[in-house]
N, C-alpha and C positions, 0 to 999 in steps of 0.2 A: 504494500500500500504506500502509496508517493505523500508526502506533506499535503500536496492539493487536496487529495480524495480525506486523508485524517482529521485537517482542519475544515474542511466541508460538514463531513460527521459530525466532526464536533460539534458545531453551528448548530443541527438539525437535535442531535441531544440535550443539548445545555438549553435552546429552543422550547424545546416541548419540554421540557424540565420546569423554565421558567413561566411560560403560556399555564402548568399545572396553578405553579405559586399566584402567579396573579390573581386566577380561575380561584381558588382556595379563598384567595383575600378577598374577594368581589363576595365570596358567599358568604364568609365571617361577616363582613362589613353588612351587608345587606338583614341577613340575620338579627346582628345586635342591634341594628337601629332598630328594627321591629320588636326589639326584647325592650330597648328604652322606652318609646314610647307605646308600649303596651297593645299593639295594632299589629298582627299577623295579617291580616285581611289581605294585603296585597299578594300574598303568599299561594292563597287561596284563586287570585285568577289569573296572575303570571306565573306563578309556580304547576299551580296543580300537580295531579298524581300522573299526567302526561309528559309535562315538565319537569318530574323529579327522576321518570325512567329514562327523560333523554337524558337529563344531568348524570346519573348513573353508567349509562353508555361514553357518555363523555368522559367521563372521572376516569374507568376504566383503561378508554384510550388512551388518557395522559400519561395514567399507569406503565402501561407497558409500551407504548411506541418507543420511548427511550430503550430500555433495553432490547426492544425487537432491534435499534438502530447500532446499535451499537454489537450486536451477537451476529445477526445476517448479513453477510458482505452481499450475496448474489443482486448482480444489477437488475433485475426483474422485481427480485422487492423493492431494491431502492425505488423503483419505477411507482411502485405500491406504494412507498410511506411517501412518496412526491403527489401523489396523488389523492392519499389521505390530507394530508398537509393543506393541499388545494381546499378538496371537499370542507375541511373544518375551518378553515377561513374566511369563505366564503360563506357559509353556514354564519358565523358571529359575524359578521358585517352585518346580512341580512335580517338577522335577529335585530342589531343595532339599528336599523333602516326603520324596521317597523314599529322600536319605541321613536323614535324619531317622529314618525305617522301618525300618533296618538296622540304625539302632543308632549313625551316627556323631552326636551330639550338636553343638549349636551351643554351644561353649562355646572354641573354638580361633581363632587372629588369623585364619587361612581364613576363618573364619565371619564374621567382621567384615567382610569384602572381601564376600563372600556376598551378607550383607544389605545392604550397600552396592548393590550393583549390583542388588538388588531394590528397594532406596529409589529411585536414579534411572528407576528403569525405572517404577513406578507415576507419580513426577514426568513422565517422560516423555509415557509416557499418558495422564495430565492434558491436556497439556496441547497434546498433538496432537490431542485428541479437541476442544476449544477452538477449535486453529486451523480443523481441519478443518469447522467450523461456522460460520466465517464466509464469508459469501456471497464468491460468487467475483469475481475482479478483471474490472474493466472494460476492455473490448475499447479498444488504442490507436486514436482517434480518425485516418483516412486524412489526415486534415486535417495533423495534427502532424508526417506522414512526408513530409520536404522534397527530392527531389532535388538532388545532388551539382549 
């Protein structure tokens, strides 16, 4: 594996590492305000229990795309987690679009966290889409594998 292809990886781990953390703080935060002021209710029609299974699937993702990225070299996955990558960026933009449409304005610290995790997440995509085009690694030579 050359520096480009390593520090690429990197990028897409540390990425979906930090996209997790943000993700994690956006729900603390959101959470505790709801525990302050004594009002769940919001919970109840942006949340829902439709919203809590995608949040779960999501969570999941966060989970393990890092170590998927970092265990699987074949370029066919990378093709995979470049394409994930897309998929859920686009996904939270969209999501963002639609409070947008309703009338919550970006103008609150939420929002900051927000666009955050929409900056890493286009970074991210960079540069999966990067990795994923560089040719694939070369088969370990039978020669090198030395019995015990």
């Amino acid at each position: 594996m050359n520096d480009r292809e390593k520090t690429l990886r990197a990028v897409v781990v540390l990425g979906w590492v930090q996209m997790c953390m943000v993700m994690v703080a956006m729900f603390i935060i959101d959470l505790s305000r709801s525990a302050i002021g004594e009002d769940f209710s919001n919970w109840a029609g942006d949340m829902s229990y439709g919203g809590l299974l995608v949040m779960t699937g999501v969570f999941t993702l966060y989970f393990f795309m890092p170590m998927f990225a970092l265990v699987v070299r074949a370029r066919w996955f990378r093709c995979v987690i470049a394409g994930v990558t897309i998929m859920a960026t686009l996904f939270f933009v969209a999501h963002e679009i639609a409070h947008l449409l309703t009338g919550d304005m970006p103008f609150g610290m939420r929002h900051a966290l927000d666009f955050s995790h929409h900056l890493l997440g286009i970074w991210v995509t960079t540069a999966a889409i990067q990795w994923a085009r560089i040719d694939a690694p070369a088969a370990m030579a039978l020669s090198a594998i030395k019995p015990a």
